[in-house]
Every structure is written in C-alpha cells, then in structure tokens.
N, C-alpha and C positions, 0 to 999 in steps of 0.2 A: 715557146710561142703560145698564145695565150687564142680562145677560140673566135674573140673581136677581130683576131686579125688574119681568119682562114680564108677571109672571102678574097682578100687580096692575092696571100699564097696561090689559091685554087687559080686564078686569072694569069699570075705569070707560070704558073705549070701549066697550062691549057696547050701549050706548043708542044708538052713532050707526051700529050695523052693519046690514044687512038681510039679511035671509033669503040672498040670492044672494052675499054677502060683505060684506069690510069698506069702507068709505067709503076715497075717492079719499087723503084726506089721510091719513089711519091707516093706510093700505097703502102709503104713500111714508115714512112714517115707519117702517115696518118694515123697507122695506129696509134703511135707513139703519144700523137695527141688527144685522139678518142681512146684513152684507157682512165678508166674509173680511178680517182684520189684513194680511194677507200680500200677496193679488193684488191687493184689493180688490171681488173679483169677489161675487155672492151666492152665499150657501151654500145648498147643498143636499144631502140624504139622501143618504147618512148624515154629520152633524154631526159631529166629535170634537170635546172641549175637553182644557182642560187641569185642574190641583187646583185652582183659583180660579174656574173656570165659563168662562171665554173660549174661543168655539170659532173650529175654523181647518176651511176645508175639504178633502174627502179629498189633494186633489192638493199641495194644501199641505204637509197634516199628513205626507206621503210625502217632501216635498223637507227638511223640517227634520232628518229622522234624528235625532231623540232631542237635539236642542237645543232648549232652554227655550222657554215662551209668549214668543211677543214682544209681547208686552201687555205682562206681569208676570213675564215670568222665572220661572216656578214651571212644574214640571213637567208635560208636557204625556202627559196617560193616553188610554187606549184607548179608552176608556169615552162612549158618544155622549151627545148634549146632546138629551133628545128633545122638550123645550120648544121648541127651537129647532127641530126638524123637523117638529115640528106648524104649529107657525109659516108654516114656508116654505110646505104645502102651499094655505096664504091668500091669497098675494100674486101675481100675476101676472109670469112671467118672458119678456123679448125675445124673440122666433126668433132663434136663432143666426145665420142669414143676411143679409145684407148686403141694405139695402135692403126687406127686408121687414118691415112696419107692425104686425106683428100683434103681442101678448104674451096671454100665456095662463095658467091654470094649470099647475103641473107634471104633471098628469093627462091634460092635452089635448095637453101641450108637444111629445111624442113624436109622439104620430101625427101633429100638424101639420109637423113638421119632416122628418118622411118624404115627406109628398106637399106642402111648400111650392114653390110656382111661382116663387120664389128660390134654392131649393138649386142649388148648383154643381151643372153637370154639362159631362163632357164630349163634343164631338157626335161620334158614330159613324159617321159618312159617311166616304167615302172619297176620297183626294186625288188616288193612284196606283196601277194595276194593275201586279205586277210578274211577267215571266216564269213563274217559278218556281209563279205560283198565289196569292202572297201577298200583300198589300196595305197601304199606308199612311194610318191613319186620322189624319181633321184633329185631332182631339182639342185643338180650339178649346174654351178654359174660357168657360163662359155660364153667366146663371143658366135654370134649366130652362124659364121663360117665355119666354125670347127664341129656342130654340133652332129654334123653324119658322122663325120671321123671317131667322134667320141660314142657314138650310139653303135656303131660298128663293133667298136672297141668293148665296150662295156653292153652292152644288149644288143648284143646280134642276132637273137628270136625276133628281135622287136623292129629288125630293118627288113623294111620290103625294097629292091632297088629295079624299076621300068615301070612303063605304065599302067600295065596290066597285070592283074594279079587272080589265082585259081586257089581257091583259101577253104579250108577244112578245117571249123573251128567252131568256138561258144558250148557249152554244154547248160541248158538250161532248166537246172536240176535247183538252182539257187541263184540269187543275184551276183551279177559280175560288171566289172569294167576291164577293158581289154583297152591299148594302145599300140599303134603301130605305125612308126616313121618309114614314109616313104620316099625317095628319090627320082624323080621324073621331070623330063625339058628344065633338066639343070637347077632345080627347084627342089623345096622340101616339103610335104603334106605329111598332116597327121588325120590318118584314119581313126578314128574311137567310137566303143559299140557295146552298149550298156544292158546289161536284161535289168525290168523292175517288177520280181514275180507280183505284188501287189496290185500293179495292173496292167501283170499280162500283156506287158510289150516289150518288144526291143528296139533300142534307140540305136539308130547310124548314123557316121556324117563324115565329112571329109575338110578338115580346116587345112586352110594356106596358111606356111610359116614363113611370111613376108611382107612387101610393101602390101595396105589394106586395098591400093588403087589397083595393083595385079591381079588380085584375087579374079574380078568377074572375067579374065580371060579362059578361065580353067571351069571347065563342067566336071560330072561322073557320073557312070552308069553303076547300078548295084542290081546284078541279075542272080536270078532263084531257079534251077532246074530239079523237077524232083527224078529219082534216082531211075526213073524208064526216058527221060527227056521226055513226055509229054506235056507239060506245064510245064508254063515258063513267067516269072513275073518280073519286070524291069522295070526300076525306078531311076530318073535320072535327076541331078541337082547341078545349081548351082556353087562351088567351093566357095565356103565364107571363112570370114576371120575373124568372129566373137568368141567367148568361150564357150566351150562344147555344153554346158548348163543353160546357155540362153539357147543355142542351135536347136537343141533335144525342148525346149520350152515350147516351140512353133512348130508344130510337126509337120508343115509344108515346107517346111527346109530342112528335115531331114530325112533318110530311110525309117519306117514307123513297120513295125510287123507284130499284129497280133497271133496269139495264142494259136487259133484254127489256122493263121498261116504258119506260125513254125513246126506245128505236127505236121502240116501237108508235106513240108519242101523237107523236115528235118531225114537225114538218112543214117541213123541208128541215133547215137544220142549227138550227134555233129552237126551244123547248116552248111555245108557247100553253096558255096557262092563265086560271081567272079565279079572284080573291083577294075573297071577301068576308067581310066581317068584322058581325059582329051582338053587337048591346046584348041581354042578359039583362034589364036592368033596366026596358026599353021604353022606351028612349031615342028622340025621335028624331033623324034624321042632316040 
C-alpha cells in the first residue's frame, strides 16, 4: 500500500480505534508502511518524499545527495510528506536502549529516554589516585540500572547507601579529587570534592544521576562542626546535573571553603562533615 492511499485506510480503520489510539493490529500495520526504503528504520518528523509520494527518512534523504528515490527513481524534493508524520505521531516507537521493554509514543519517547534505567552510562568512580592530583575513572559502560550493583561490586569505598551521611575525609596536604556514589529515595547521586591548593579552595557538589527534569526535587545540606561543636557552618544547594567542571565554575552552586575555613573546621589533618541530602517531593528514604 503506497502512502496516497493511507488517508482512506485510516477512515475505514476509524471503527476499530479508541479514544486512547489505534488497535494493536492497525498500529503494526503502520509501521509496516512508515519504514524508511533505505535503513529500513521508521520514519519519523520530518518526513521527506520524493515527486511520486515515497518518503525516505531525514538521515537517509542526507546520505543520497540528490540521487533518485529508490523506490522509483523519480526525483526526490525537499518538500515533507506530512500525512506520513501525522501518521508517525499514532504509532508507538522502541526505547532506543538495549534491553529496555518499553515503546511509547514519540511525545513521551524523549523524556523516557532521558531518564530510562537502560541508558548507557559510564561509572564515574575512581580506579586510581595519581600523584599529580589526578585520577583514572573506571568508565566501565553499563546500562544506568545496574550501575549501584556494579559500584557495590567493584568500589565499595566509593558507595554511600541513605540519605544521610557522617564523612571523615580530604587531606589537604595536595590536590585531590574524591567521588562518591550515593543511593537515596531510590535514586543515584554523585557527591565529588576537589581541593585546588593554587587557590586555596575546596570545591563540593552533589550531581543527580538521572532524568535532568528530577533533579530540582532533591536539595543538600553540607554542614562543618569544629571538633568542641561550637562552630557550625551550613551550606545548602540545589542537586544539578552538569558536569562537576561547570558546577565547581559558579561557585553559588556549589559547597566553596577557603583556606581559613578548612584550618578552622579541619580536625587533625581530616574535614568532618555531614552530607544530607532531602526529597522536595516528600519522598520517603
């Protein structure tokens, strides 16, 4: 069936669609139709065809450079097919990931694939401290669901698991980077926390490893008590999701402690601190 003649199909299928969409069968019959000449892949917005109606998708229509449909050999115009991308936005497409079950509309397709518990990711923990301050991240590929299990497995210094954390740590004797996956309201954070003796500070911050829209539900406090509890300094942020180089860039978005404040709080050559991290949404932990 050729796509001149979808408007009709669509009209005598209108009896077996419902309100929520089209029937199981007519939605596999569509793709059948909406699958690119080329990749084979489904098409999706923005459609091109060619002067005969055959459309090929963007990535396609880009690799042919001005050679003929290959359907029909008849020249392939600029001009979108937008029967065909009304179409698309009916049918239900895979997650792109590997292993995940889900398919969706192309409206939900996006946000789901941002925060899917399959998306490749690599782990940010660390393998090796080296001299210099610098470090070698395992950058082990997993899909994002597995990535506690594997941090468990393989860096188990490097897992914090609840919300709250009482930490004795940093020696800032020389430059350091420090990383530390955390688990809280069913969720993953990475805490990371840099000394730059150059200038005498130290960077802190708390990234969410998820959808970028979650993020602003989750705050943190980073509190400082020096070692009689008379001083007490508390910083609280909001959890972001850029890399920890832009976060430590603005230092209103992150914990920042000079020189005179980590002699005050430091208790021998250590910073005792305590990290907690709270649900906006009134989650509990």
């Amino acid at each position: 069936m050729g796509l001149t003649c979808l408007s009709a199909e669509v009209h005598r299928k209108n009896e077996r669609s419902s309100r929520s969409g089209l029937t199981a069968d007519f939605a596999e019959q569509l793709k059948d139709i909406l699958e690119c000449p080329v990749c084979y892949e489904l098409l999706r917005p923005p459609v091109l065809q060619c002067v005969n109606g055959h459309s090929v998708c963007v990535k396609c229509r880009a690799y042919l450079k001005g050679k003929p449909c290959p359907v029909c050999k008849g020249k392939m115009e600029a001009s979108r097919n937008l029967v065909a991308e009304a179409l698309c936005q009916r049918i239900c497409y895979p997650c792109r990931y590997k292993h995940c079950p889900q398919s969706l509309l192309l409206r939900d397709l996006v946000t789901h694939e941002a925060g899917c518990a399959y998306r490749q990711y690599s782990c940010p923990l660390v393998t090796a401290w080296h001299s210099n301050g610098s470090v070698t991240h395992c950058s082990w590929p997993l899909p994002r669901c597995e990535i506690l299990g594997h941090a468990e497995q393989q860096h188990p210094t490097q897992v914090w698991r609840g919300s709250k954390h009482h930490v004795t740590d940093y020696n800032f004797t020389s430059r350091f980077q420090k990383f530390y996956l955390i688990s809280a309201y069913d969720e993953i954070f990475l805490w990371g926390g840099q000394y730059m003796p150059k200038e005498h500070k130290f960077f802190g911050a708390l990234k969410f490893e998820g959808p970028v829209n979650k993020a602003s539900e989750y705050i943190y406090t980073f509190t400082l008590s020096n070692s009689l509890g008379r001083a007490t300094l508390k910083v609280e942020r909001t959890v972001l999701t850029p890399p920890f180089e832009s976060i430590f860039g603005n230092e209103s978005c992150c914990v920042v402690l000079d020189l005179q404040t980590i002699k005050r709080f430091s208790q021998g050559d250590k910073l005792c601190f305590v990290l907690q991290v709270d649900s906006l949404a009134g989650k509990d932990e």
